[in-house]
C-alpha positions in Angstrom: 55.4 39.1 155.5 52.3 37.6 153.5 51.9 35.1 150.9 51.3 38.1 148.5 54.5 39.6 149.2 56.6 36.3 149.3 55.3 35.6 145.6 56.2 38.7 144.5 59.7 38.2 145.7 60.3 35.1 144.4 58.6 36.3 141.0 61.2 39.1 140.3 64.2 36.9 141.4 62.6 34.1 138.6 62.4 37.1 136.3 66.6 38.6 137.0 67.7 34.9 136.8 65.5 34.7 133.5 67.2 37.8 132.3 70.9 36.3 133.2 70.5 33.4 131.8 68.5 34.7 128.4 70.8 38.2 127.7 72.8 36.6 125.0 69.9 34.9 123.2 69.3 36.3 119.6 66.7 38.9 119.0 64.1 37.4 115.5 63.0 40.8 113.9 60.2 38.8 113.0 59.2 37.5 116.6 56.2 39.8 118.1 54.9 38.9 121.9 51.7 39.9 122.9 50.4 40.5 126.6 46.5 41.2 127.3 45.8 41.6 130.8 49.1 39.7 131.9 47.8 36.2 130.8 43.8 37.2 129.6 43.0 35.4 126.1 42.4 36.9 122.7 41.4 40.1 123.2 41.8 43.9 124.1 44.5 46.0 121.5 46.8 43.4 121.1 44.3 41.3 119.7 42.9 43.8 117.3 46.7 44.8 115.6 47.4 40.6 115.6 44.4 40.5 113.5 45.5 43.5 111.2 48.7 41.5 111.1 47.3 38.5 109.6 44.9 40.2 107.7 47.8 41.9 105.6 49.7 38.1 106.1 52.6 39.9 106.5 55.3 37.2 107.8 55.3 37.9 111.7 55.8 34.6 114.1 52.6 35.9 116.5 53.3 34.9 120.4 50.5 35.4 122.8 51.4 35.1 126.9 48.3 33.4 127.9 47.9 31.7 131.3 44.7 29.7 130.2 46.4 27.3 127.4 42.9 26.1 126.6 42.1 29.7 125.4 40.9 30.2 121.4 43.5 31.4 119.2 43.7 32.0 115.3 46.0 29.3 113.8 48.5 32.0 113.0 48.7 32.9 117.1 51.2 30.9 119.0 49.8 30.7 122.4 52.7 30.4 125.4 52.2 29.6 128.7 52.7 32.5 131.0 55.3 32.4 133.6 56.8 29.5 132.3 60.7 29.2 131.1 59.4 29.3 127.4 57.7 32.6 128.1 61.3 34.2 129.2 62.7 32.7 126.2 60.4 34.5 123.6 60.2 37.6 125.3 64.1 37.5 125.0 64.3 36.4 121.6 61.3 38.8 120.2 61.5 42.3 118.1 58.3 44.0 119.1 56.7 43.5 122.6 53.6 44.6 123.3 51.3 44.6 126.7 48.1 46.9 127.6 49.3 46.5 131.1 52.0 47.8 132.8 53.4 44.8 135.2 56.7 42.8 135.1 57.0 40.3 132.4 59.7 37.6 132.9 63.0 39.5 130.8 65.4 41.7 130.8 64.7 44.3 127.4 67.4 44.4 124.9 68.1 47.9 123.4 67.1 46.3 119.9 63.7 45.4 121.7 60.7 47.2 120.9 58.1 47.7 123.5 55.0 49.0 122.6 52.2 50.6 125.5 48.6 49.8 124.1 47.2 50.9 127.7 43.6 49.5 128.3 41.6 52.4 128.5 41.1 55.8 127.2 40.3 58.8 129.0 40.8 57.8 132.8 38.1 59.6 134.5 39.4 57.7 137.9 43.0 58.5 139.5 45.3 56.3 138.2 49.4 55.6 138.3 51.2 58.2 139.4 47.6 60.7 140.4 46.7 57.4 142.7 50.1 56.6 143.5 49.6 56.6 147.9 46.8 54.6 147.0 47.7 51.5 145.4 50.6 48.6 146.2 54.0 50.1 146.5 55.0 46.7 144.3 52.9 48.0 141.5 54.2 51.5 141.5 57.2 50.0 141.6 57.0 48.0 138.5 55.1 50.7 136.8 57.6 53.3 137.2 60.3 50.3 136.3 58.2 49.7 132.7 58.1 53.0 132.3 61.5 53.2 131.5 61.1 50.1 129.0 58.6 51.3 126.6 59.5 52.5 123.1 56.3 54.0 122.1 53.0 54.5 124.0 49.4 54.6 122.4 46.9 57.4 122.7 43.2 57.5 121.5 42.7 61.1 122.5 44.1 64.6 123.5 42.9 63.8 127.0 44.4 60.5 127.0 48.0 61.8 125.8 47.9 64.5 128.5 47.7 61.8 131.1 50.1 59.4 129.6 52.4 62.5 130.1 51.9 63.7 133.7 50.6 60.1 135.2 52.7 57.4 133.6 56.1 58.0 134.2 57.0 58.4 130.8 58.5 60.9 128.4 59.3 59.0 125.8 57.1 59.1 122.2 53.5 59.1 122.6 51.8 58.0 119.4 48.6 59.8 118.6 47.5 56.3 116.5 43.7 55.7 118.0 43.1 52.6 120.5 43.4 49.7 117.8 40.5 47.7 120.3 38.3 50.8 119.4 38.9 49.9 115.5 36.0 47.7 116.2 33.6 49.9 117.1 33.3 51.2 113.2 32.2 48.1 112.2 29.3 47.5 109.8 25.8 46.5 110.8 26.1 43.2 109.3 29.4 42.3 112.1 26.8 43.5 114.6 24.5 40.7 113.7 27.5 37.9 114.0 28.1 39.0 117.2 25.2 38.7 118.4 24.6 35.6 117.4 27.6 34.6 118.4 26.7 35.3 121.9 23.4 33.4 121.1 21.2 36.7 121.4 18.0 36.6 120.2 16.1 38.9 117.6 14.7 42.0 117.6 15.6 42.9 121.4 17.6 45.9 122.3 20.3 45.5 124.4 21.7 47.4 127.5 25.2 46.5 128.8 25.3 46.6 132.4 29.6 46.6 132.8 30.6 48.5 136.0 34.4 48.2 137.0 36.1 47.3 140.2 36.9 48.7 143.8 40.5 48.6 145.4 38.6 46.9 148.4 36.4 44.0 146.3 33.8 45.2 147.6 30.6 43.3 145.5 27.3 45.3 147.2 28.2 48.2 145.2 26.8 45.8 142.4 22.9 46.1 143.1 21.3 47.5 140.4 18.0 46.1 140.1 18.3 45.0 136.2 14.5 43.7 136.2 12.7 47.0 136.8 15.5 48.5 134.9 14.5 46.1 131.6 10.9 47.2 132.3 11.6 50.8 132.8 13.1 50.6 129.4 10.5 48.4 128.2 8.3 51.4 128.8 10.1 54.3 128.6 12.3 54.0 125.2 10.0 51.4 123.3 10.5 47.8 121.9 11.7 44.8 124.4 15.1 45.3 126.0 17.6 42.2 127.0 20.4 42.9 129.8 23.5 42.2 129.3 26.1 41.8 132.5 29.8 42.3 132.1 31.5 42.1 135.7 35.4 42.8 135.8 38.1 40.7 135.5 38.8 42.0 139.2 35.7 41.3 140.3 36.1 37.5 141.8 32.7 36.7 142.2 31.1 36.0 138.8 27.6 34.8 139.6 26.3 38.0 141.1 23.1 38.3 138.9 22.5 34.4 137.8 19.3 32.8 137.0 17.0 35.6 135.1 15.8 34.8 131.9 16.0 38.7 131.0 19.9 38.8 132.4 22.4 37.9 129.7 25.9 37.2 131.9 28.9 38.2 129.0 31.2 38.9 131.9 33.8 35.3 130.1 33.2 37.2 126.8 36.8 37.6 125.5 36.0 40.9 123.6 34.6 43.7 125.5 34.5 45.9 122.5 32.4 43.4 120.6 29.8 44.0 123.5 29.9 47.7 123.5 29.4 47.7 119.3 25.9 45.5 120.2 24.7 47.5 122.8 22.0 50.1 122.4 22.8 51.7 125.7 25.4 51.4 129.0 24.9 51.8 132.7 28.7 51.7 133.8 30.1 53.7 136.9 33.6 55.0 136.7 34.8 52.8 133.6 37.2 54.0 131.1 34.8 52.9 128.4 32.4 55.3 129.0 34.8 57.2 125.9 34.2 54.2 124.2 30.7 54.3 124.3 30.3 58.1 123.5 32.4 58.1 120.1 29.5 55.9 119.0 27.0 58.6 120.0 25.0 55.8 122.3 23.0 56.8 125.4 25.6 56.5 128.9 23.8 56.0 132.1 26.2 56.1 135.4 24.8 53.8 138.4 26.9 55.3 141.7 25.9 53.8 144.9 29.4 54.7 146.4 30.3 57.4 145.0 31.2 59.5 147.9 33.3 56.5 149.0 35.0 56.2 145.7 35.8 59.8 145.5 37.7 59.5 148.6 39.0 56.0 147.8 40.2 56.3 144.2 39.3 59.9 143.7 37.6 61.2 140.3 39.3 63.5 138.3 36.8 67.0 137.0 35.9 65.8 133.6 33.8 62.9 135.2 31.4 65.3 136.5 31.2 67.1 133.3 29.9 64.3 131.4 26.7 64.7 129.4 24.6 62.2 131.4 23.1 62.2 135.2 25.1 60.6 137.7 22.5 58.2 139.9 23.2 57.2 143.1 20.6 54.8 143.9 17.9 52.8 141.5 15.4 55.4 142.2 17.1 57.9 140.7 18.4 55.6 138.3 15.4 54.5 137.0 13.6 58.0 137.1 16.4 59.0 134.5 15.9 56.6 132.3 11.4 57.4 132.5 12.5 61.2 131.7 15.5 61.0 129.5 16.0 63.4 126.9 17.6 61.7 124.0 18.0 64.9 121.9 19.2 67.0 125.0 21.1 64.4 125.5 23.2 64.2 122.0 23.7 68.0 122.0 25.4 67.6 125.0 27.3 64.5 123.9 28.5 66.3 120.7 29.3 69.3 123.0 31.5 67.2 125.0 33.2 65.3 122.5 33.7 68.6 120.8 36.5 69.8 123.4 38.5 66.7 122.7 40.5 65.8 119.6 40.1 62.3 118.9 42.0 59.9 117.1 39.8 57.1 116.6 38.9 56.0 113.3 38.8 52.7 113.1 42.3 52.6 111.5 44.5 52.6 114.3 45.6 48.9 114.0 46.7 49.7 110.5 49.0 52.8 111.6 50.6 51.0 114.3 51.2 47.6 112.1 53.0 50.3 109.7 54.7 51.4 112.7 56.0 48.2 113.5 56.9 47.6 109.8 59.3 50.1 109.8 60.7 49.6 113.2 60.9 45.5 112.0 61.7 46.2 108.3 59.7 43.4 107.7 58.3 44.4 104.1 54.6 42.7 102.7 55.3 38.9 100.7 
């Protein structure tokens, strides 16, 4: 038996003698937790529906599980120390739960609890839970399929996305068709545009490409060689004006310093808002990422950079409406950057708007506010 496995042992005995010792403890209709990326910072859905919380000051005690307690928070965000005897106790004593991941938190769910599913993505175009299932660790299957049987309501962006929470999550309970509130962000006005970029410190009049691929099972990190020089010139020349990179590595991905030291390479990968980066960006080179959706319900250029994808596809596997998406799918810079010296932008938006055609979206920059209404009534916590 390895470390790994001796952690997680010990882990879910700390979380049933939580649950013991916690079960009589008093749910607080007004208590909501919040859980991004089992300990990440500010960010991701929960982030966005805490903000449409505060924005309508409605009289919720905000709780955010964060394993970083040096992390940025509003004032009204109480930030809790993850895995921590204090974490147990407002997870036992709070109304509304909600996570975007689907991994043991440290309590034992009260039928008065509600749990609410934000999920982190939108349409999965990789196999995932219960479609990957002989492919990923038996402990999280396990503690998927536990979760499953926890949640209260799950959230869906799209028709594609609802389908999948259906046949891959282990769940039939309600599936509400409310938008991704992270995606609220990506209607934003010009003007927000501008404050995040200078937020980030970006300067002026260059366009910006988001290079943001997501993670292998294996950590592999030579998938990650895209050449972002002769990319930034092959835009440079290609699309017009001067073009600055932008790098966002995965969480997952341990090694963080894979494309340090250019002055055209922008590294965003600590940015706590993903979204924020996607609204700024002119165009995206991902891979398999689930915020290649994201991207395309803004109508921006998509350009896939697959070194491994035959190993992926027998890794992870890739479900049939990857290959039907309305860009090329480049295997190696060459091709990569011969794509970008021919691209078709307006072959490309007819097929974009043909594609997003077959699939009923929910997005529209309101989700936050239907699922704070959805938590009002589940709460009956009325407006001061």
């Amino acid at each position: 038996m390895n470390l790994k496995h001796i952690y997680w042992r010990l882990e879910s005995k700390y979380y049933k003698v939580c649950g013991q010792l916690l079960r009589w403890v008093p749910v607080k209709r007004n208590k909501i937790v919040l859980n991004n990326f089992h300990g990440f910072g500010y960010g991701d859905s929960p982030k966005y529906i805490a903000d449409e919380i505060i924005r309508q000051k409605l009289p919720y005690d905000l709780v955010w599980l964060v394993s970083d307690m040096s992390s940025e928070f509003p004032p009204e965000v109480r930030p809790v120390k993850l895995q921590s005897a204090r974490a147990s106790y407002e997870l036992s004593s709070a109304k509304v739960i909600i996570s975007n991941v689907k991994v043991a938190l440290p309590y034992r769910k009260k039928k008065s609890q509600f749990y609410i599913q934000t999920w982190h993505g939108s349409v999965a175009f990789k196999a995932i839970e219960k479609d990957a299932q002989d492919k990923l660790r038996h402990q999280y299957v396990k503690e998927s399929m536990a979760d499953s049987k926890l949640i209260n309501l799950f959230l869906s962006c799209n028709s594609i996305q609802t389908q999948e929470i259906k046949s891959c999550f282990w769940y039939d309970g309600e599936v509400f068709e409310s938008g991704s509130p992270r995606n609220d962000m990506l209607y934003k006005p010009k003007e927000y545009q501008q404050a995040v970029r200078k937020k980030i410190g970006l300067a002026e009049g260059k366009r910006l490409v988001l290079y943001a691929p997501t993670f292998r099972d294996s950590h592999r990190t030579d998938v990650y060689d895209l050449d972002l020089i002769r990319l930034k010139e092959c835009l440079d020349s290609s699309w017009g004006d001067e073009w600055q990179v932008l790098v966002r590595l995965h969480p997952n991905v341990q090694n963080r310093h894979l494309f340090a030291g250019n002055e055209f390479v922008t590294d965003v990968t600590l940015y706590p808002d993903m979204q924020e980066l996607l609204l700024i960006a002119d165009a995206l080179v991902t891979d398999y990422s689930t915020i290649i959706y994201d991207m395309a319900i803004m109508h921006k250029p998509i350009l896939l950079y697959t070194p491994d994808l035959d190993d992926y596809k027998g890794d992870r596997g890739l479900k049939p409406v990857y290959f039907n998406l309305p860009t090329c799918i480049c295997q190696s810079n060459e091709e990569l950057l011969d794509y970008v010296s021919h691209f078709d932008h307006d072959e490309y938006s007819n097929r974009l708007n043909g594609f997003l055609g077959d699939i009923q979206i929910f997005d529209d920059g309101f989700a936050s506010q239907r699922v704070v209404d959805r938590i009002n009534m589940e709460t009956k916590i009325v407006k001061r």
